[in-house]
C-alpha positions as CSV (number, residue, x, y, z in Angstrom):
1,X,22.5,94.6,84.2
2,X,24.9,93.8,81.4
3,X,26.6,89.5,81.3
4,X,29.8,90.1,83.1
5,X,31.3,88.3,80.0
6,X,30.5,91.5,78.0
7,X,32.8,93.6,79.9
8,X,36.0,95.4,77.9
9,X,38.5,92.8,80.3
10,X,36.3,90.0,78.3
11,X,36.7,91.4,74.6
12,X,40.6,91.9,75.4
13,X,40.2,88.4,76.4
14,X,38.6,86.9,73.3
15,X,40.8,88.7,71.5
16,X,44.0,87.1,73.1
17,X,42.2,84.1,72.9
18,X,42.0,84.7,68.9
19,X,45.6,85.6,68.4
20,X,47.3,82.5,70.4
21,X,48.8,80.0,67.7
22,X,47.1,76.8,69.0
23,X,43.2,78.7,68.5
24,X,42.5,76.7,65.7
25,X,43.1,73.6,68.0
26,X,41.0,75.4,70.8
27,X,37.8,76.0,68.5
28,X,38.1,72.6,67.2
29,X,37.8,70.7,70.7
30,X,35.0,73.6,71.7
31,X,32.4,72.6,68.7
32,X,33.5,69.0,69.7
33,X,32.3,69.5,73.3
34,X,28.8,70.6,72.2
35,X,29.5,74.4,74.2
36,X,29.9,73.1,77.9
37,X,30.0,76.4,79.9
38,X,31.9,74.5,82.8
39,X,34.4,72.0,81.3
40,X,37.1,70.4,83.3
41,X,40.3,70.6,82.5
42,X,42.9,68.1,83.1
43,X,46.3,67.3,82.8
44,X,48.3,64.2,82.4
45,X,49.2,61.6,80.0
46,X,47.9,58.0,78.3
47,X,50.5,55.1,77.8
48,X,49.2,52.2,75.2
49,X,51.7,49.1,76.0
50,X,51.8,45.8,74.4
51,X,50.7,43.8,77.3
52,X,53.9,40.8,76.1
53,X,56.2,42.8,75.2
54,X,56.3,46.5,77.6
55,X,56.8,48.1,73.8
56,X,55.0,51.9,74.2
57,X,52.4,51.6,71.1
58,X,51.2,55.2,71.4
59,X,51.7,58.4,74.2
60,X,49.4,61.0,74.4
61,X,50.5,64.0,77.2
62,X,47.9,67.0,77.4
63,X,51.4,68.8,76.7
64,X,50.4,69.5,73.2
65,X,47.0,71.0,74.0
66,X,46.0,74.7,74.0
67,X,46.8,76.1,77.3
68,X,48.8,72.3,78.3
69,X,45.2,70.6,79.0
70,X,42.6,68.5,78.7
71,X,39.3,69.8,78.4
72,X,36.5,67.6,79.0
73,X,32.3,68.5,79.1
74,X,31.3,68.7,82.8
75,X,28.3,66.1,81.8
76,X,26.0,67.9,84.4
77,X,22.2,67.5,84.5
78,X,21.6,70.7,85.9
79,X,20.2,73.2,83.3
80,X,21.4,76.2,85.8
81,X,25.2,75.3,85.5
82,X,25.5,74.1,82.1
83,X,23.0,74.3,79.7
84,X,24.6,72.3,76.7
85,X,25.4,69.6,78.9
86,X,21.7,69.3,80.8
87,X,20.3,69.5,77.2
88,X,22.3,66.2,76.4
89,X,21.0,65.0,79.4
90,X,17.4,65.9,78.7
91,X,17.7,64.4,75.3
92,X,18.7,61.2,76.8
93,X,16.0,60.9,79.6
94,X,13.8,61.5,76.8
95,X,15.0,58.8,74.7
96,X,15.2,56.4,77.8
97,X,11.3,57.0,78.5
98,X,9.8,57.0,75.5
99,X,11.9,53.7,74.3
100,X,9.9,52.1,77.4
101,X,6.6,53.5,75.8
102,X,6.4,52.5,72.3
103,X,9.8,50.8,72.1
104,X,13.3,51.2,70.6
105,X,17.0,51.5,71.9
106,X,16.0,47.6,72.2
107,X,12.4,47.4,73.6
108,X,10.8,46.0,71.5
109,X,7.5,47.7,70.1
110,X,4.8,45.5,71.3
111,X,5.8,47.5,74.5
112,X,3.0,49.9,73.3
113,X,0.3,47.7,73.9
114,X,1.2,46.7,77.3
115,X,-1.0,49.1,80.5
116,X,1.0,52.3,81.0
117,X,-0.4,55.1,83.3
118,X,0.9,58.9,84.2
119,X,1.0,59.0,87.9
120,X,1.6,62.1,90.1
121,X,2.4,62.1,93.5
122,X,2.2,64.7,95.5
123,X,3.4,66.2,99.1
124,X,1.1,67.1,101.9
125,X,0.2,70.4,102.6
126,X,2.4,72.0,105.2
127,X,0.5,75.5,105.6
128,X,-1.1,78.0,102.8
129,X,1.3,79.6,100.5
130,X,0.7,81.8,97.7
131,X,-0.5,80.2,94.4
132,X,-1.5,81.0,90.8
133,X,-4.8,79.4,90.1
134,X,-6.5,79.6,86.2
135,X,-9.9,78.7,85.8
136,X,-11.7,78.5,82.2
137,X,-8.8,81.2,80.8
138,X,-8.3,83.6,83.8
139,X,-6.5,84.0,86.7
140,X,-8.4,83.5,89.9
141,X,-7.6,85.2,93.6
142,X,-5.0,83.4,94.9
143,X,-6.6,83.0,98.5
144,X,-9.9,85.1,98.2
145,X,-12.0,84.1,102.1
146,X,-14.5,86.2,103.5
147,X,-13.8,87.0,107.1
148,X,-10.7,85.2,107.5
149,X,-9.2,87.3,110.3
150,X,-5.3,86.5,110.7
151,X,-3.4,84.1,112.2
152,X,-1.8,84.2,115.9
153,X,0.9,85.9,114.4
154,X,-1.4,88.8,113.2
155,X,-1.2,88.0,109.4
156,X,-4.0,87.9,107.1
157,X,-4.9,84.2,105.7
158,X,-6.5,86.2,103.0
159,X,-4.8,87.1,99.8
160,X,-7.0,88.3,97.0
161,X,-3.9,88.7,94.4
162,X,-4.4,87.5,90.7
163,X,-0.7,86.6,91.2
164,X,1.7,86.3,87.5
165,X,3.8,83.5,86.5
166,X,6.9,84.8,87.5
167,X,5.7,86.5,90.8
168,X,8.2,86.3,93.2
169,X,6.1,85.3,96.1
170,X,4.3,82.0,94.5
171,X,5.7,79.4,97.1
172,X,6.0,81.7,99.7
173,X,3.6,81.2,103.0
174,X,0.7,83.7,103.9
175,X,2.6,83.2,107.2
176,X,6.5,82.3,107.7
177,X,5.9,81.7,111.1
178,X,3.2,79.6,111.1
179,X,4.3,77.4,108.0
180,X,5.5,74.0,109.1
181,X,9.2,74.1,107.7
182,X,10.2,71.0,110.2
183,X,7.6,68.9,108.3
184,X,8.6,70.1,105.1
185,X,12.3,69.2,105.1
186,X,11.8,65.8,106.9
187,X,8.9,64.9,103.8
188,X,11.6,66.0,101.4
189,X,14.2,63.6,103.3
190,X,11.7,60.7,103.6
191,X,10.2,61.2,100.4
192,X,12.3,58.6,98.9
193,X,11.5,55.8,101.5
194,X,7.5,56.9,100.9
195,X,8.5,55.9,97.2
196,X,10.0,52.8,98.0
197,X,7.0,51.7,100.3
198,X,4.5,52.7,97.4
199,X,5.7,50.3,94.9
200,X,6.0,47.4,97.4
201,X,2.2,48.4,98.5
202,X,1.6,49.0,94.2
203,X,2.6,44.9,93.8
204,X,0.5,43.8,96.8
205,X,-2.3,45.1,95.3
206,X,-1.7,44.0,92.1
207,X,-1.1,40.5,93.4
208,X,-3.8,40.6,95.4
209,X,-6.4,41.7,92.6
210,X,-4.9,38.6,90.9
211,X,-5.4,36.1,93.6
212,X,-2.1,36.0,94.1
213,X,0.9,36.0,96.7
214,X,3.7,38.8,96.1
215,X,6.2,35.9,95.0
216,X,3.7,34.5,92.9
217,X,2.9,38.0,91.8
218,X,6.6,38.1,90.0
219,X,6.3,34.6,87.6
220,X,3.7,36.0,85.8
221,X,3.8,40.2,86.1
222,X,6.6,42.7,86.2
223,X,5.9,46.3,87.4
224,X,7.8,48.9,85.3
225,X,8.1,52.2,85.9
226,X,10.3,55.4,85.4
227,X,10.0,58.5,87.4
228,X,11.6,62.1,88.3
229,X,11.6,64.5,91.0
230,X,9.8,67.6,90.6
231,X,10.3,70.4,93.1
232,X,7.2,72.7,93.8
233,X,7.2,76.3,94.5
234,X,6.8,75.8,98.1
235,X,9.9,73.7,98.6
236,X,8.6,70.6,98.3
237,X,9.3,67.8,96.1
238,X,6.8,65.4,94.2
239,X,7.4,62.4,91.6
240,X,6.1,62.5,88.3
241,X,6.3,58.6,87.2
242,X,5.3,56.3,84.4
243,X,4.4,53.1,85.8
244,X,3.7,49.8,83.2
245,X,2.4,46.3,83.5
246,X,4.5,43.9,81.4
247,X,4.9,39.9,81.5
248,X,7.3,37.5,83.7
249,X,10.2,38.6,81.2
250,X,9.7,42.4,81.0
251,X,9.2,44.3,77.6
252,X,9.3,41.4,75.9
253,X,6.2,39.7,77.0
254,X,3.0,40.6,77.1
255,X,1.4,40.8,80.7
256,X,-2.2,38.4,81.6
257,X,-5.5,39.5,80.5
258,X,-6.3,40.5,84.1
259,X,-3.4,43.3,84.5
260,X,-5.5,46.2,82.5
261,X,-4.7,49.8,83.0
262,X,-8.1,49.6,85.4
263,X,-6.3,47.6,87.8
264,X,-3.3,49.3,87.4
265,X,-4.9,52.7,88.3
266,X,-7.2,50.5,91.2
267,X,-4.1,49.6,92.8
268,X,-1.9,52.8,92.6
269,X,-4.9,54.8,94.4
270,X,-4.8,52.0,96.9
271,X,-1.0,52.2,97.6
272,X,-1.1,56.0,97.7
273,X,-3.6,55.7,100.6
274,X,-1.9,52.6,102.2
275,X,1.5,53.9,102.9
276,X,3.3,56.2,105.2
277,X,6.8,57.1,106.9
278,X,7.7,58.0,110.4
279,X,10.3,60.5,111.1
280,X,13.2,60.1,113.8
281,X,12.0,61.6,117.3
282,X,14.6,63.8,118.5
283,X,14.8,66.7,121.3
284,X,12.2,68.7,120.7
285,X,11.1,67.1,117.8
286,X,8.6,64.7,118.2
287,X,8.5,61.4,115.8
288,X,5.8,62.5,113.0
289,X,4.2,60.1,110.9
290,X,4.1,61.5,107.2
291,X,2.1,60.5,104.1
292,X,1.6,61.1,100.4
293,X,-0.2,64.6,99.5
294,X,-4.5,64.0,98.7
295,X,-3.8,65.2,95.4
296,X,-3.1,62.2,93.3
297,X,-3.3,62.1,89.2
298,X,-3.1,58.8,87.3
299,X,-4.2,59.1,83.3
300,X,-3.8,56.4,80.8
301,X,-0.5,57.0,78.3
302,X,-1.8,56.1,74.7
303,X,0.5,56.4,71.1
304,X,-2.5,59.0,69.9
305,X,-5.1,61.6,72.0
306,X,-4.3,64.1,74.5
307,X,-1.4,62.1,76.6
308,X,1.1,60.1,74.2
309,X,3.9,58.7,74.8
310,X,5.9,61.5,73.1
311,X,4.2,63.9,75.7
312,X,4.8,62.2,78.6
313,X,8.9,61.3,77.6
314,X,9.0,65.2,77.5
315,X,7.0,66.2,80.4
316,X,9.5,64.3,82.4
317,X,13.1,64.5,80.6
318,X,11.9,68.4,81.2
319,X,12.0,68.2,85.1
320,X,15.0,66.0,84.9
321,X,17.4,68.8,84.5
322,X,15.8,71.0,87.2
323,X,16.5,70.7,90.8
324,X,15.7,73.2,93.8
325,X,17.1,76.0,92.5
326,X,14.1,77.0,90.9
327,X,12.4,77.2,94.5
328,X,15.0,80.3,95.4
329,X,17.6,78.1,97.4
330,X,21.2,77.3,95.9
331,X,22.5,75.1,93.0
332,X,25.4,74.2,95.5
333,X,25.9,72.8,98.8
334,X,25.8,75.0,102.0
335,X,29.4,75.3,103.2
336,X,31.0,76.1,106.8
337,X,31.9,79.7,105.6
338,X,28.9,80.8,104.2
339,X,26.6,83.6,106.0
340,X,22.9,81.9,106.1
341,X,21.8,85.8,106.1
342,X,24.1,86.8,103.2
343,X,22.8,84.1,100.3
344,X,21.0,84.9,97.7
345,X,18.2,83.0,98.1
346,X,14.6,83.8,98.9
347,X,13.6,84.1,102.5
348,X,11.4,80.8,102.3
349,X,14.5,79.1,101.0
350,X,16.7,80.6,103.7
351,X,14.1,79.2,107.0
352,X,14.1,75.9,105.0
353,X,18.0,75.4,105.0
354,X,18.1,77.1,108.3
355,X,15.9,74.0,109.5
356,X,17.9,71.5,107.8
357,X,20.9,72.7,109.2
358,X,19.2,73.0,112.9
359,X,17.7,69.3,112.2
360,X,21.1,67.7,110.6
361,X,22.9,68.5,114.3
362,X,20.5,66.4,116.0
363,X,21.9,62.8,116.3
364,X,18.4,61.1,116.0
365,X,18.6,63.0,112.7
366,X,21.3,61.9,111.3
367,X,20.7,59.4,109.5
368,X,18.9,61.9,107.2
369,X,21.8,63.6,106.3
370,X,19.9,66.7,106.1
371,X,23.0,69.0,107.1
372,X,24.6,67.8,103.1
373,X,21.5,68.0,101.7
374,X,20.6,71.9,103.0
375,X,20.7,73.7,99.5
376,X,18.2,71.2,98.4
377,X,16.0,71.4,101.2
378,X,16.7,68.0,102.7
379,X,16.1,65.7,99.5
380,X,19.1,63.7,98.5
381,X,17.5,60.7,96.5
382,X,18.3,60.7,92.8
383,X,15.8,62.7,90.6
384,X,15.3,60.2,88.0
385,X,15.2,56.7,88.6
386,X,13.9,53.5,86.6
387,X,13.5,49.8,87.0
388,X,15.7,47.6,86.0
389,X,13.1,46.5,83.3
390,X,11.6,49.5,82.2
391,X,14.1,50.6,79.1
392,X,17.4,50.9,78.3
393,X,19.8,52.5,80.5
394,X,21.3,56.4,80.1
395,X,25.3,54.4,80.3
396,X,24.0,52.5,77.0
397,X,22.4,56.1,75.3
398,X,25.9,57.7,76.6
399,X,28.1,55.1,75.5
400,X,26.1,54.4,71.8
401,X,27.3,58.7,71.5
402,X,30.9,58.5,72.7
403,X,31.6,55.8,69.7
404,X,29.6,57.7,67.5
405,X,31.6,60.7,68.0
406,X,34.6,59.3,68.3
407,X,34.4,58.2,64.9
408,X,33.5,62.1,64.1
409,X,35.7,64.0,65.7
410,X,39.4,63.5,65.2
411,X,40.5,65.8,67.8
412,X,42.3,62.7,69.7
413,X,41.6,62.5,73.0
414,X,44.5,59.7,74.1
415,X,42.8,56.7,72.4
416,X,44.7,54.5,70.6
417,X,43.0,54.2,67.0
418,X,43.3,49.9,67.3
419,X,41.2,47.5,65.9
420,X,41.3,45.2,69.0
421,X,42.2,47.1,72.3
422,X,41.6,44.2,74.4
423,X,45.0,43.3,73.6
424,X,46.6,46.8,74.8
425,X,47.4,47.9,78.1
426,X,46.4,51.2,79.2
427,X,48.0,53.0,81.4
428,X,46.7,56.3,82.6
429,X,47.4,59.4,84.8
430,X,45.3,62.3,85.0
431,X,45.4,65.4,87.5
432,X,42.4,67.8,87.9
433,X,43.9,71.5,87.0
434,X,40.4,73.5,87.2
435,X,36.9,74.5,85.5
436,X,35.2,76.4,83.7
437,X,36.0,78.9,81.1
438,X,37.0,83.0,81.3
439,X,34.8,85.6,80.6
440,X,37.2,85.8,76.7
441,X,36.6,81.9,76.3
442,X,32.8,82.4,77.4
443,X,32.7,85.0,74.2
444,X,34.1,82.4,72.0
445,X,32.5,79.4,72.7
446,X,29.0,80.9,72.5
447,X,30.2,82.1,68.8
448,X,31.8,78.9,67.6
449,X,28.8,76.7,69.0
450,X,25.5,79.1,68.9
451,X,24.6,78.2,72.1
452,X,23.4,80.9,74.9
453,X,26.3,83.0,76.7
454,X,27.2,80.3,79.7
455,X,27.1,81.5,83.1
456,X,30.7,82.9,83.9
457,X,32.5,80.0,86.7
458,X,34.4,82.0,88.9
459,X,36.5,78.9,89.5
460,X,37.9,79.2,85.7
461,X,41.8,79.2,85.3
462,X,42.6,82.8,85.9
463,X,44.1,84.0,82.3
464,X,44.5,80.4,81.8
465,X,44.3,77.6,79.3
466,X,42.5,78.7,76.3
């Protein structure tokens, strides 16, 4: 099947697009928006007032742009919707992890030398599913048992495929009806609190390696880390995290002799074991208490051999522009109108929103939010987080590129080109007039930039601003 943005209407489009007066001004503020398939556009004006006087020092109305708007990049992380804006975004988490490995952005590099390790959490298992399993080079059975007879349900619990990477049933169960979709979705709800109780339980045991109490723990150790959400095939998620031991002050200082990478690893095996998270008991639902998967990896982060810092920052800023979608569900929430039967989603996707929906109308269950949170299988905790200490901060990284290309691009975007705008008052008013781009502009931007053909928004001004 062909883009849709190859169609004739979108070559009669690019070519309208070409002959309009104000192009050049169009392809100008496209290159400067990296090729953002889903920009917003806006409309309004920008006022620049001497705060003494009233006296208007500078008006900018979107009045003068191509098409009478403002087009600004959408900024998403997510790789499915915009893939020049999740790349900036990848680039960035990369940045922000590997400063807070062997330093930069203002860590300093002693950083390097302080105990870092790779850790891996994972989920529980909530019933067989298919899997792809390599062993020295080849692809092994997928669940190869002698005499496994079949579940009550009258399916096999045997599968003897050599199944390929992008086989659609990886993730799905040998059995839909016996897979526990309740447990899923409440893990992937509660997997943020299971975080939260894991570091508390990480310091404990840190402190208590040490001799310490958990105050006393803080005036001589700080516990850095950075992680992201990863989800699995199955619908589930897990955190990929780098956790480090630095001094009282953070980066800066160096942590005691006793805080090695040993007792770092020591003490996140213990916190894995140590934790766990009861669900809401409902109707019908009795209260469950869940825990961290028994797969656990920790590995020592190093500036040379098999796992440097480089590898890790990349492993992770990877998974930080992914979300659910890649399990088969949506990259959208679930609205009122839609037919659960109708979306195009995989049928493991479709029981696991189904469940989140049937959950999220429980009252005991609503605290979980799991109703919202349906497309991504009831997780709604960020997928990348850090410490306050770990690095610098992705508001620093975005704000260190918006003055760089400010003072690149001079496609004006309402700012006042002063020396000191502490002393002007800015007055602003903007109005949201759509997103996106049409199937001619799609064309275009993909020429002008070089990026990949962006998905086609169906939400784009109809014949609108080019």
């Amino acid at each position: 099947m062909s883009h849709p943005v190859l169609s004739p209407l979108a070559v009669r489009d690019m070519a309208a697009a070409l002959a309009r007066p104000d192009y050049r001004r169009w392809a100008a503020r496209t290159r400067a928006l990296g090729g953002c398939a889903q920009p917003i556009h806006l409309r309004g004006r920008v006022e620049y007032l001497d705060p003494a006087t009233g006296e208007v020092l500078h008006r900018y109305t979107t009045a003068h742009e191509p098409g009478g708007v403002l087009r600004v990049a959408c900024k998403t992380r997510r790789a499915s919707r915009c893939p020049a804006c999740a790349e900036v975004y990848r680039a960035d988490t990369y940045h922000l992890v590997r400063a807070g490995l062997a330093g930069g952005k203002g860590v300093p590099a002693s950083v390097a030398s302080h105990p870092a390790a790779f850790v891996t959490l994972t989920a529980p298992s909530f019933g067989p599913v298919h899997t792809r399993r390599e062993k020295a080079g080849h692809v092994q059975p997928c669940h190869p048992r002698r005499n496994a007879g079949t579940c009550p349900h009258g399916r096999s619990l045997s599968c003897t495929t050599r199944h390929d990477v992008d086989d659609p049933h990886l993730g799905e169960p040998l059995c839909p009806d016996c897979y526990d979709h309740t447990g899923t979705v409440l893990f992937n709800a509660l997997a943020p609190e299971l975080w939260r109780r894991f570091t508390l339980a990480l310091r404990r045991r840190l402190a208590k390696t040490a001799g310490l109490t958990p105050t006393d723990l803080g005036r001589v150790l700080t516990v850095s880390f950075a992680k992201v959400a990863e989800y699995q095939r199955r619908g589930t998620v897990h955190f990929h995290a780098v956790i480090r031991l630095d001094g009282p002050h953070g980066p800066a200082t160096a942590p005691p002799a006793w805080a090695t990478y040993e007792a770092l690893a020591e003490a996140v095996g213990h916190a894995v074991r140590a934790v766990t998270v009861t669900t809401p008991e409902a109707d019908g639902v009795p209260a469950r208490t869940l825990a961290w998967g028994a797969q656990l990896d920790v590995r020592p982060i190093t500036t040379t051999g098999e796992l440097t810092d480089t590898a890790v920052a990349a492993y992770i800023a990877k998974y930080a522009t992914k979300a659910a979608e890649c399990t088969g569900t949506l990259d959208r929430r679930i609205r009122p109108t839609d037919d659960l039967n109708t979306l195009p989603v995989s049928d493991h996707a479709r029981r696991l929103i189904t469940t989140c929906l049937r959950l999220g109308a429980l009252p005991e269950m609503a605290g979980l939010r799991l109703a919202e949170w349906a497309h991504m299988l009831g997780f709604r905790g960020h997928f990348s987080t850090k410490s306050r200490r770990y690095s610098t901060t992705l508001g620093h990284l975005r704000a260190a590129r918006i003055h760089h290309n400010h003072h690149r691009h001079q496609i004006t975007t309402g700012r006042l080109p002063l020396t000191d705008e502490d002393q002007v008052l800015v007055i602003a008013h903007w109005r949201y007039a759509g997103q996106g781009l049409t199937p001619g502009q799609a064309l275009l931007t993909a020429a002008l930039t070089g990026k990949p053909l962006p998905p086609l928004n169906p939400s784009a001004l109809p014949g609108g601003a080019v």
